[in-house]
C-alpha positions in Angstrom: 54.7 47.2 -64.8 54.8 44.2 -62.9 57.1 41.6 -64.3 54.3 38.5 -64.5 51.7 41.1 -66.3 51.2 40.3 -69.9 51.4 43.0 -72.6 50.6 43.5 -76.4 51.3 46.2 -78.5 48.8 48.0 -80.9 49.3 50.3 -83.7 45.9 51.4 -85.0 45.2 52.6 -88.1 41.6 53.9 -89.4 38.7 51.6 -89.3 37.2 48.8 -87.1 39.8 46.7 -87.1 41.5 48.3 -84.4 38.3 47.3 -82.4 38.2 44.0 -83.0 42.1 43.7 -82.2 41.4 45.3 -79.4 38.7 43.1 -78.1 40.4 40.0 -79.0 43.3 40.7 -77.2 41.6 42.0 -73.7 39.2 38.7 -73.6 42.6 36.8 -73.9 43.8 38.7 -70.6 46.3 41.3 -72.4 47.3 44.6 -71.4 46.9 46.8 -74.3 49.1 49.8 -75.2 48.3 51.3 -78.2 50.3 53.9 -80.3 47.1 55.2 -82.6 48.3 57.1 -85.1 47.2 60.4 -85.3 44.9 61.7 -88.3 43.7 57.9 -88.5 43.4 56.2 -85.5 39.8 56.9 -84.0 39.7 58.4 -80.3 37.1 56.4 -78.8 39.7 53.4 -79.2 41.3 54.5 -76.1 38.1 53.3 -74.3 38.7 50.0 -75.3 42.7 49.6 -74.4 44.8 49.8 -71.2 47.0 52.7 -72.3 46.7 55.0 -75.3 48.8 57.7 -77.4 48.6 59.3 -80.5 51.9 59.0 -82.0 52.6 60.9 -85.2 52.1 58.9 -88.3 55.9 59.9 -89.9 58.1 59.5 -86.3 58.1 54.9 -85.8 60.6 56.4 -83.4 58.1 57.9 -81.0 56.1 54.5 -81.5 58.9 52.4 -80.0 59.6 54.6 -77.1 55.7 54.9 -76.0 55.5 51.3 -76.6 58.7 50.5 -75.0 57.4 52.5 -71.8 55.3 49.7 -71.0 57.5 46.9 -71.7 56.0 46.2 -75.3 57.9 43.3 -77.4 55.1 42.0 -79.2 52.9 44.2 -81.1 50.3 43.7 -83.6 49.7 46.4 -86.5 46.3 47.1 -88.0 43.4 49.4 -89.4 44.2 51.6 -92.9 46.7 54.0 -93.3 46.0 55.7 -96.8 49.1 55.0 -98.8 48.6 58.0 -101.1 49.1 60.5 -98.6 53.1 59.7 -99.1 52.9 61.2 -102.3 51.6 64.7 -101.1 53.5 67.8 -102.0 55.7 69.3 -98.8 55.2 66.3 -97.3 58.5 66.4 -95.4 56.8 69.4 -93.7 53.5 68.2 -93.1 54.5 64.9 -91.2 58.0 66.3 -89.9 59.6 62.6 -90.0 61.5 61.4 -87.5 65.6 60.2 -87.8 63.7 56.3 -87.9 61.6 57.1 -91.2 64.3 59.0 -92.8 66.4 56.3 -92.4 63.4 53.4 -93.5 63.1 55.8 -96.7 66.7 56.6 -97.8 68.4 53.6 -96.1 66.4 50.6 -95.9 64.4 51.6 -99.1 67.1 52.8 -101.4 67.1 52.0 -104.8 64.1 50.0 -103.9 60.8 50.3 -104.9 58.1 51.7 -102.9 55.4 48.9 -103.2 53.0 48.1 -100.1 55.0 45.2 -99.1 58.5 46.7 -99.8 57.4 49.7 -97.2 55.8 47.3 -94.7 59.0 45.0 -94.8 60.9 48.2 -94.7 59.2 49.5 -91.3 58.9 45.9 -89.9 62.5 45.8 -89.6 63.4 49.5 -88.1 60.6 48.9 -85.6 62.5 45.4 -84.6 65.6 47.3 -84.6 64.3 48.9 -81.5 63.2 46.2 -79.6 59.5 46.1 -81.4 58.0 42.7 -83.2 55.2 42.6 -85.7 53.0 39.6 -85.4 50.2 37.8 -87.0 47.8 40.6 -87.2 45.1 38.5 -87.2 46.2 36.7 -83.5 43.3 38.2 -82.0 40.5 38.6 -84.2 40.6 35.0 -86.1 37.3 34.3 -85.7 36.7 37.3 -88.4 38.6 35.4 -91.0 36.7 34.2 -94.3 35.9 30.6 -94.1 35.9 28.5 -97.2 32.6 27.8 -99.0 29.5 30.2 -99.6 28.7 31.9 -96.3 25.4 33.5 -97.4 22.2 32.2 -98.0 22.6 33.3 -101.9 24.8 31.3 -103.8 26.7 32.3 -107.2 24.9 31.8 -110.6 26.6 30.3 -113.2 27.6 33.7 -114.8 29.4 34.5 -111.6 30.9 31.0 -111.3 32.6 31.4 -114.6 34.1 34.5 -113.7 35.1 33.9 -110.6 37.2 30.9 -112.2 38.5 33.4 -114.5 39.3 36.1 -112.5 41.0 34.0 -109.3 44.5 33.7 -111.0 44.5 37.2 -112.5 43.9 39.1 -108.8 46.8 36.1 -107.3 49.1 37.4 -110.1 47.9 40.7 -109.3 49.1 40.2 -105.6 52.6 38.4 -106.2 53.2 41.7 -108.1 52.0 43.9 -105.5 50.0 46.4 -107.5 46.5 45.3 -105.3 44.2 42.8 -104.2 41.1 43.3 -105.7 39.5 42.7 -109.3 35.8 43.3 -110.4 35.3 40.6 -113.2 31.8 40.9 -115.5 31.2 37.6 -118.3 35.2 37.1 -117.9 36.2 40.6 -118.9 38.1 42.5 -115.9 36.0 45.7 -115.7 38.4 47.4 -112.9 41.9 46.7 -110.9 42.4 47.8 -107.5 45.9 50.0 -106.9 46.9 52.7 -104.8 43.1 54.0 -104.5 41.9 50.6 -102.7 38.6 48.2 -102.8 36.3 51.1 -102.4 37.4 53.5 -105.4 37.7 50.1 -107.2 34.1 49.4 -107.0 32.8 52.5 -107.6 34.4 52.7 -111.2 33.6 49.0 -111.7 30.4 50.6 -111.1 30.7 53.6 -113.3 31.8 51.0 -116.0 28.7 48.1 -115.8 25.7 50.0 -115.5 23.9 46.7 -115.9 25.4 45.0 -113.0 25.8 41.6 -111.9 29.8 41.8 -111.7 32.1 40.2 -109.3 34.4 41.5 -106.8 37.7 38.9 -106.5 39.7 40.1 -103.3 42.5 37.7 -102.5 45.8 37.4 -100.2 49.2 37.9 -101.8 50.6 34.3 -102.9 53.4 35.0 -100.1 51.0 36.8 -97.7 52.8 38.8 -94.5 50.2 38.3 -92.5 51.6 41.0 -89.7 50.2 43.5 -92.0 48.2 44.2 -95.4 45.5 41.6 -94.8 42.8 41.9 -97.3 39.9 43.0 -95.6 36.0 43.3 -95.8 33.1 44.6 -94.2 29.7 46.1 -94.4 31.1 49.3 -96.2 32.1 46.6 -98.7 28.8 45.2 -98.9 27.1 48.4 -99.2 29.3 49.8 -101.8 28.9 46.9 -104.0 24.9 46.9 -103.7 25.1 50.8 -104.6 27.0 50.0 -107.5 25.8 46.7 -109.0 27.8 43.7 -107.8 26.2 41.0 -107.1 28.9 38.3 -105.5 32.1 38.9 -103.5 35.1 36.3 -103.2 37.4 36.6 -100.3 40.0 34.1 -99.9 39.6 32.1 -96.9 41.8 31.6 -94.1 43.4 35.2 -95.3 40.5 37.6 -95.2 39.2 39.3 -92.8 35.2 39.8 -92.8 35.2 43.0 -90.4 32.2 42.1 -87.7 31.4 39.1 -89.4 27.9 38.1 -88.6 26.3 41.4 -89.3 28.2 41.6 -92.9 27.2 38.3 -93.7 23.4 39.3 -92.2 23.7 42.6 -94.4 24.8 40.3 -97.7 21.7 38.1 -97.3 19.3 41.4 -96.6 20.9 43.1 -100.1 20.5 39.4 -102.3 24.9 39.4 -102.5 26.6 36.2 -102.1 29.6 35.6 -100.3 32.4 33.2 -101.0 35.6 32.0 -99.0 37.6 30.2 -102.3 
């Protein structure tokens, strides 16, 4: 690689957000390597980056030496990675973890707890011990963040105003305890909590729970929000999942949210009568 040649690193999880990393780095004249990790990572991302491996989701260590290869420092970390698959009997077997995640499990994580930001704090640091930094994952999709105000044409009723006043410091307390980022709130009673399941489960029960409808979905950053990884994020899915299931208005935090492909979710909002709200 020639010395003056600018490089970013990406590790993709599931989703679009990979995409839109991707995108946002190339238009700002980046080579992209990307470690995409394998059952989660889709393959048609290696059409839209310089240089692209599947690395197994379990060996980091294989992730710093691919990335390395290129002269990677900074890398950016983004896209889904279903936490509950860590809880999966013979799971030593199945992912065949490397000396670098044994050592983030029963080194860096002993006698600690195994919260989302305890384990993302925990791999942060064994990555950087091998010449790998975690930045801002939003750098290079910012213009996906949730601005402040409503960003639809439909605008909260009073019902949902009250709620959403209700529900904003439960879901922040929610997040400085890291148990999730999501509440659906119905005339200020908290019908569902988000936890290891995520947003989408979430709203599905909340679903399950108000067949009449009209509830609120609260989705909010951690108080001390890491923003190299665990952004909250949204999307169409989002939108579609909560017009399938009765919700009415969605509250992101702005600044701290990513809308995935903004326009068309805020389009698909307005087209399905939800409203939209950066608090």
């Amino acid at each position: 690689m020639a010395s003056n040649e600018k490089v970013i690193g990406l590790i993709a999880g599931q989703g679009r957000l990979p995409f839109l990393a991707a995108k946002g780095a190339r238009d700002a004249g980046l080579k992209i390597v990307c470690a995409g990790l394998e059952g989660n990572a889709e393959e048609t991302l290696a059409d839209k980056v310089d240089v692209f491996y599947t690395v197994p989701i379990a060996r980091p260590g294989n992730w710093i030496r691919k990335l390395k290869r290129h002269g990677v420092t900074d890398t950016v970390m983004v896209g889904r990675v279903a936490k509950k698959y860590i809880y999966t009997p013979w799971r030593i077997l199945q992912y065949l973890p490397d000396w670098r995640a044994f050592r983030i499990w029963y080194w860096r994580l002993l006698k600690k707890d195994k919260r989302n930001d305890t384990i993302l704090n925990a791999l942060a640091d064994e990555l950087a011990s091998g010449g790998i930094i975690l930045k801002d994952s939003t750098t290079y999709c910012r213009e996906h963040l949730a601005a402040a105000g409503v960003m639809t044409k439909t605008r909260p009723g009073l019902s949902a105003q009250g709620d959403i006043e209700f529900g904003w410091q439960i879901v922040k307390k929610l997040g400085e305890l890291d148990i999730g980022q999501a509440i659906a709130v119905k005339e200020k009673e908290v019908l569902a909590v988000e936890a290891i399941e995520g947003t989408a489960k979430m709203i599905e029960r909340a679903g399950q729970y108000c067949k009449k409808g009209s509830w609120t979905l609260i989705k909010a950053a951690k108080p001390n929000q890491d923003m190299r990884f665990d952004v909250p994020c949204v999307g169409p899915d989002t939108i579609k999942s909560l017009a399938a299931n009765g919700g009415k208005c969605l509250v992101v935090e702005a600044g701290k949210t990513i809308i995935i492909d903004k326009p068309e979710t805020i389009k698909l909002a307005d087209e399905l009568g939800i409203c939209i709200l950066g608090r």
